[in-house]
LUMPA-33461 format. One record per atom (N, C-alpha, C): x, y negated, z negated. Coordinates in steps of 0.1 Angstrom, whole numbers, plus 5000, padded with zeros to 4 digits. Each point is the difference from the previous one (the first is absolute). Layout:
XYZ;...
This chain:
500850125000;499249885000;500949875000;501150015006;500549885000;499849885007;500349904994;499349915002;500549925015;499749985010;500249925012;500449885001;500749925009;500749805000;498249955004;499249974987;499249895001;498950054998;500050154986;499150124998;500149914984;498449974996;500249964989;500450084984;500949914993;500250144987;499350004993;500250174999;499150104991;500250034986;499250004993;499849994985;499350144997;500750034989;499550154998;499050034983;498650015001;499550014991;500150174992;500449984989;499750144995;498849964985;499250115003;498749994992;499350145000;499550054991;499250135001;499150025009;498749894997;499150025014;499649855002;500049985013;499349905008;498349934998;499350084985;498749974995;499749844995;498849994995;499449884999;500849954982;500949944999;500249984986;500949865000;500349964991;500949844999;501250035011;501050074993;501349995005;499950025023;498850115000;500150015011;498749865008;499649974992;499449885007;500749885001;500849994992;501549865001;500550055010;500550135006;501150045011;498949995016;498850024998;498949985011;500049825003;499849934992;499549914999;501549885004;501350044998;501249985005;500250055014;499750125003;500350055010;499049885014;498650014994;499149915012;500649864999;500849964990;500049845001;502149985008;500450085000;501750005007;499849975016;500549955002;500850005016;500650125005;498950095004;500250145003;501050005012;500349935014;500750015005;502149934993;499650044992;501349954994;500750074986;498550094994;500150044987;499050145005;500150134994;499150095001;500350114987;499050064998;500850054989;499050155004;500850144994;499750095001;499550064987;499750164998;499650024983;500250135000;500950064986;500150145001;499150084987;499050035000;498950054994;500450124993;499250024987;500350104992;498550095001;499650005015;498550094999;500650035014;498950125004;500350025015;498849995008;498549944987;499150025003;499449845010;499249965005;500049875004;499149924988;501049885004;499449924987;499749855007;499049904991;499349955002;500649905008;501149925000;500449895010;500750075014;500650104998;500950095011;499449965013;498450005002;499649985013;500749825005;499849934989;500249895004;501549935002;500750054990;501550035002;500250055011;499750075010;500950085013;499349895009;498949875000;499449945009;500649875000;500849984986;501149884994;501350015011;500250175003;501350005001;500750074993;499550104986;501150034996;499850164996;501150055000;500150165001;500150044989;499750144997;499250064984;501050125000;500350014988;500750154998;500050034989;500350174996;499350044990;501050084994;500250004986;500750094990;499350064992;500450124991;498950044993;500749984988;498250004992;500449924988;500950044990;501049944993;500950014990;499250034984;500350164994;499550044990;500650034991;501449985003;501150034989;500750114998;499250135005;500650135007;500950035008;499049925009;500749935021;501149944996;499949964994;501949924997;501250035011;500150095001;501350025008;498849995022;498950074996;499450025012;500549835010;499549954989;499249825001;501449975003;500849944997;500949965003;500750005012;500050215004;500549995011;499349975013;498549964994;499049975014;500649855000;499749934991;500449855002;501649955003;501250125002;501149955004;499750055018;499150105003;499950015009;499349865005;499049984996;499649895006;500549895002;500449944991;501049885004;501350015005;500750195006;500850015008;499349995012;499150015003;499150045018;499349804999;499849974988;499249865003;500849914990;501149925007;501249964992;500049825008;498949895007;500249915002;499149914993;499550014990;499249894988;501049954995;499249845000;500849914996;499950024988;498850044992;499750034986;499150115002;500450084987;499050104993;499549954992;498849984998;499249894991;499450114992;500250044987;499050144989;499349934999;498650104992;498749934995;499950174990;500350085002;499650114994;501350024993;499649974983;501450014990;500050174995;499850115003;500750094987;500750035009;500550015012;501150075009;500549905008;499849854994;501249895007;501149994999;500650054988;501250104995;500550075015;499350055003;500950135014;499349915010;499549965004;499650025018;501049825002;499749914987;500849945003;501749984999;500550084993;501450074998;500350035017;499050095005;500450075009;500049875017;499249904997;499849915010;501449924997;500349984990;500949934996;501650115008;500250114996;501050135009;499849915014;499049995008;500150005012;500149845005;500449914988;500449875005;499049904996;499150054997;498849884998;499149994992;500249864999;499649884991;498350064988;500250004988;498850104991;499749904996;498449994998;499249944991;499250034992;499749984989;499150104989;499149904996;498350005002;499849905001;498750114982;499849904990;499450074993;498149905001;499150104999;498749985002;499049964987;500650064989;499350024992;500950034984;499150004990;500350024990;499850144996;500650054989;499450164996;499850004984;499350114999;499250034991;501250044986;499349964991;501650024988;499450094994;499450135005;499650124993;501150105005;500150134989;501050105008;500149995016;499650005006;499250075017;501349885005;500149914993;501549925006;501150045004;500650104993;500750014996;501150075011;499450125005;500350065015;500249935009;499349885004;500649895006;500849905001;499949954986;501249974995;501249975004;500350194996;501350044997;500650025017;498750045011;500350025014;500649905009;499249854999;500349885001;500749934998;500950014987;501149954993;501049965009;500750065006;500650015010;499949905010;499249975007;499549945008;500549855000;500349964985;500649904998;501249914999;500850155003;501550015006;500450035015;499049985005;499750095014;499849855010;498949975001;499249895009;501049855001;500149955008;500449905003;499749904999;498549985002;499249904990;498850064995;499349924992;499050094990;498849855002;498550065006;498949894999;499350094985;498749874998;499050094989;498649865003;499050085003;498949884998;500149904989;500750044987;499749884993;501350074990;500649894988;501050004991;499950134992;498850044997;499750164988;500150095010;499750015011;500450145009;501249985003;500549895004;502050015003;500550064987;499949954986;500850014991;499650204994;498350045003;499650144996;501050065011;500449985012;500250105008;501950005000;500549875000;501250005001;500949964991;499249914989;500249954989;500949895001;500249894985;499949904999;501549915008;501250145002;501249975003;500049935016;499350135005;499549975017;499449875002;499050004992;498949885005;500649904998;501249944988;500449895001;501349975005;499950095009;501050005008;499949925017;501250045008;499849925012;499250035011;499850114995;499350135014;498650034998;499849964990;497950004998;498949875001;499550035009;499049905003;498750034995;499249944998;498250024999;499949995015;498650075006;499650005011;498750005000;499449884999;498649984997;498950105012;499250054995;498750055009;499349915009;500749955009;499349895009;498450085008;498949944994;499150015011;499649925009;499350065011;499649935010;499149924995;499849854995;499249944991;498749965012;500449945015;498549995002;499150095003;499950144995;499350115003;499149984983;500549974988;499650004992;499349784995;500349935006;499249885000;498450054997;499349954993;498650074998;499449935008;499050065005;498849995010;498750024993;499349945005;498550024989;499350075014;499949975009;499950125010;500550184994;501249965000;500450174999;499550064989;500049914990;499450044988;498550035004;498949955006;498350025002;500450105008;500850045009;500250135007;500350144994;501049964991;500750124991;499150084986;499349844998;498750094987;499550095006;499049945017;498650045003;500750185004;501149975007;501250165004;499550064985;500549994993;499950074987;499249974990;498249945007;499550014991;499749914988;500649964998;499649924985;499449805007;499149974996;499249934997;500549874993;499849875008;500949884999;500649944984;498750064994;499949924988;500650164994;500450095001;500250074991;501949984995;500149974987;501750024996;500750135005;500949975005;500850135006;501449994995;500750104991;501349994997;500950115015;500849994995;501150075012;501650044991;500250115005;501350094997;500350025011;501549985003;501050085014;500850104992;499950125004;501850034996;499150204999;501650065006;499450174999;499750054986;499650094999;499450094987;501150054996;500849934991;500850084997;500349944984;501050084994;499849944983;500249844999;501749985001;499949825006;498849944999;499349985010;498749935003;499050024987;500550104991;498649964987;498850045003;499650055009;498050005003;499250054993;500950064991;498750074985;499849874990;501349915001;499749864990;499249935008;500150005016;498849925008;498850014997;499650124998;498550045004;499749994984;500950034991;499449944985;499649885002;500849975000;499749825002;498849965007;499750075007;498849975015;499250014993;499950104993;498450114993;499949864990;500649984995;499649804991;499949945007;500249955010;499849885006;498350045005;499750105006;498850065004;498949994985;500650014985;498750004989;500049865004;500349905000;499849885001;499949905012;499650105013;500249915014;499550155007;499249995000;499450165004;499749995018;500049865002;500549945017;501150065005;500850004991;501350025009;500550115007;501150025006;500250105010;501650025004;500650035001;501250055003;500850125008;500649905007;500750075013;501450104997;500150075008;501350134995;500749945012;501249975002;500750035018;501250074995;500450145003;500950085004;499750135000;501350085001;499850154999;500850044990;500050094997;501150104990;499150144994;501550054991;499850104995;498749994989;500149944992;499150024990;498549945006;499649965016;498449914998;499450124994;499950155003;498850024997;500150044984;501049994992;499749984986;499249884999;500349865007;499749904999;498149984999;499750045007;498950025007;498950084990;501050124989;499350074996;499749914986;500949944997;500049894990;499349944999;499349915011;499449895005;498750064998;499550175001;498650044998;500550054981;501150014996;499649984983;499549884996;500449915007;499949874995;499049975003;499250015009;498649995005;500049865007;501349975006;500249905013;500349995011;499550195007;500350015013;499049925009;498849944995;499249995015;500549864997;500949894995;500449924999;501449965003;500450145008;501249955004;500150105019;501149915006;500150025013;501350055000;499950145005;501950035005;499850025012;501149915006;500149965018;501050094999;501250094993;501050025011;501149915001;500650045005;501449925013;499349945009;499849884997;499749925013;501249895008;499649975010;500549905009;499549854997;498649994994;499749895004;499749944984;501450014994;499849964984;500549814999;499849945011;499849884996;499049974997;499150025006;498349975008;499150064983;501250104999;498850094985;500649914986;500849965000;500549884991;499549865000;500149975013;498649895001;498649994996;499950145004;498250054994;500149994984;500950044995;500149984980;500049864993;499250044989;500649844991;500850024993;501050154997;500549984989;501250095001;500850034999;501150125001;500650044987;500350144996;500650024990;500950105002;501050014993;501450075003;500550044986;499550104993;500450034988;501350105001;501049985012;500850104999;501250034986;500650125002;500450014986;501849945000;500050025014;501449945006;500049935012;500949935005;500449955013;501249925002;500350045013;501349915006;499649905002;498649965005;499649875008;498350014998;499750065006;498450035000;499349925012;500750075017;499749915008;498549965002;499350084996;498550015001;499549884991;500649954991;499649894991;500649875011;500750015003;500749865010;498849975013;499550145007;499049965011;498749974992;499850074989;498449954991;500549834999;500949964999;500649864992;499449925015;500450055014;500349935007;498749995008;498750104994;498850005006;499149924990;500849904989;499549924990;499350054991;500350165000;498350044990;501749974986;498749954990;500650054985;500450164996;501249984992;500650124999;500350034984;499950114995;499650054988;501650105001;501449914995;501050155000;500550054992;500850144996;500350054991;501149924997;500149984985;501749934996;501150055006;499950135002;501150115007;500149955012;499549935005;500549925017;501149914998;501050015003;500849885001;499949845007;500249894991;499549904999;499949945018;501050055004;500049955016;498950055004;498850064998;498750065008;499349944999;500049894986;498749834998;500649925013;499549995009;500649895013;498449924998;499149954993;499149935004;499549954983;499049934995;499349954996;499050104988;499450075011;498950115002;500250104991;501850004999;500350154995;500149994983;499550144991;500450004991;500650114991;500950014992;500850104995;499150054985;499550144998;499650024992;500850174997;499950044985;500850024994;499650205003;500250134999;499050085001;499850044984;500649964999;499850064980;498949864997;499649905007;498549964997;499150135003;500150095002;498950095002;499049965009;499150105006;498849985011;499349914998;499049974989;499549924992;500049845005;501749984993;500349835005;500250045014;500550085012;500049995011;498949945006;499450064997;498349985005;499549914997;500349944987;499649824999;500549975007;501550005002;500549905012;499550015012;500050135000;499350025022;498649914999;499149994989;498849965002;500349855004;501349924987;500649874998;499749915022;500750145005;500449955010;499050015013;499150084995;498350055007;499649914998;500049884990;499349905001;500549915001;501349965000;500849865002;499849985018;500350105004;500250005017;501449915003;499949975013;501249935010;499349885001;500649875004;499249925004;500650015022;500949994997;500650015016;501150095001;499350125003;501050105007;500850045011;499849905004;500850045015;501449914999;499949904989;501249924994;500950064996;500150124994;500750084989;501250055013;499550065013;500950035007;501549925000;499649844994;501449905001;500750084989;499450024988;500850024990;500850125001;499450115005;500750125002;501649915010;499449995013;501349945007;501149904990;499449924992;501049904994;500950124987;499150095002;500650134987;501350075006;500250015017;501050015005;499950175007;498150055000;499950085007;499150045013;500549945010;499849935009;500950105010;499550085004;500950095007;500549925013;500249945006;500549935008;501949964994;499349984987;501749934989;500850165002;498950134997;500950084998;500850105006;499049945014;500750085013;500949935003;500349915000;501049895003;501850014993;499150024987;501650034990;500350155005;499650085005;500150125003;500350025010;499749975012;500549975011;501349994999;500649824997;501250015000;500850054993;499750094986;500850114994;500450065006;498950125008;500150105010;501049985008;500649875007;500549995011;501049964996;500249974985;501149934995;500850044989;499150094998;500850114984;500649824989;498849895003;500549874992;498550004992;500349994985;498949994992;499549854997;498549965001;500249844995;500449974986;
């Protein structure tokens, strides 16, 4: 695959799968806003199965390849697939990681064949045992990479710690979105309820994020089942997938707040269902960033977040930090607080996100000329 006099350079994404989630919606969302005839970037996948942007990535331009996933067994397997690879596919300007417990080896091994590693961290982790194996896998990784990104200061310092981060080689790399997709519309909004039902005057809260422990959704739906004794109007939206929905789901009929709540799934069109809400809440238990809170910020609804967000995720007005050891109880006062305060002008809030510095235009830009430049700003 080498590269031709006037073939633009190729950037090499490593990530497990290509699905709907933060990290891989920053790398989508970068990739449509670059100067493709000058910049392209390819991705080497830890599934073999097809995953959710792949179709749109090979229509960008850029080519998909696949290793199988790293389990700690494979150890010696893994390795030698990824020296193979970067012996047969050896002209990236950068290897850009996104998938930390085997950034340790695939970037070691990119690094063997001449070129430039980057370990970029996504998120925060959980300080229960279950850490621990990752940890110890990852460690590494921080003697390895060349430069080191992290969405925000607590995921740099969790993943690579405090020496790296205040060092020369670590940047923050804000989650830039495409902000005029999320400017509110009071159109998309009368479009997006009548889609799903709910009724102009009715309060609608909204959650993004998969079913998984992180995201909290048994503290959610506590919290819900109160807000419903006291607002027996309301109604609440689900957007994602994961492992645990249909615990979720089964919870939702103990609580006796299933015909009061909507699970859409993985959708595409989660601006338009954010516009339709008055209220968002994000009780997660951890996060690097919590990009899902930055596009609720940027579709002006009021935001209800867990303390556990790091403070860079308030980019607006709207937003508020509440504690989870308040219990469901006070959650639920607040979500009502904000059910009834409202927005006065939503489609304003999109400035504040941009003046907050995530504005993916800023962060295709700094990235860009990294890529091309192995020069950090």
């Amino acid at each position: 695959m080498a590269a031709g006099e006037g073939a633009p350079t190729r950037v090499l994404h490593v990530i497990g799968a290509m699905d709907r989630g933060g990290a891989e919606a920053l790398i989508m969302n970068v990739f449509r806003s670059i100067d493709r005839t000058r910049l392209q970037f390819d991705f080497l996948e830890h599934e073999e199965r097809e995953c959710a942007y792949d179709a749109e990535i090979r229509e960008l331009g850029g080519s998909i390849y696949h290793l199988p996933r790293f389990v700690g067994a494979n150890i010696l397997e893994y390795r030698s697939r990824c020296r193979h690879f970067f012996a047969e596919h050896g002209d990236y300007s950068v290897v850009h990681g996104h998938i930390g417990s085997c950034a340790a080896i695939y970037l070691s091994e990119a690094r063997r064949a001449g070129l430039y590693a980057v370990a970029h961290s996504h998120n925060t982790n959980n300080r229960d045992l279950a850490r621990i194996p990752f940890a110890v896998v990852s460690y590494p990784t921080r003697f390895v990479a060349d430069a080191f990104f992290a969405c925000s200061l607590g995921a740099g310092i969790d993943r690579f710690g405090r020496k790296v981060v205040s060092g020369p080689h670590f940047r923050i790399v804000n989650n830039g979105i495409i902000l005029e997709r999320y400017r509110f519309s009071e159109r998309r909004r009368r479009v997006a309820r009548s889609e799903l039902g709910i009724a102009d005057d009715a309060p609608l809260l909204c959650h993004v994020g998969r079913f998984v422990p992180q995201k909290n959704h048994q503290f959610l739906l506590e919290m819900f089942s109160r807000v419903v004794e006291r607002r027996p109007d309301v109604r609440l939206v689900l957007v994602g997938g994961g492992p645990l929905e249909r615990e979720t789901r089964g919870l939702a009929q103990e609580l006796g707040v299933s015909s009061r709540i909507l699970f859409l799934g993985v959708r595409e069109d989660v601006a338009s269902i954010l516009m339709a809400a008055d209220a968002f809440v994000f009780p997660s238990l951890w996060e690097g960033l919590g990009i899902a809170a930055i596009e609720a910020q940027a579709t002006g609804l009021p935001c209800l977040l867990s303390s556990s967000l790091p403070p860079l995720s308030k980019v607006s007005d709207g937003a508020s930090f509440l504690s989870l050891g308040e219990g469901p109880q006070r959650w639920a006062a607040a979500a009502i607080d904000l059910l009834e305060a409202g927005c006065d002008d939503r489609s304003a809030q999109v400035e504040a996100v941009r003046n907050a510095g995530f504005d993916i235009v800023d962060t295709a830009e700094k990235l860009s000329s990294f890529y091309r430049t192995h020069e950090l700003w």
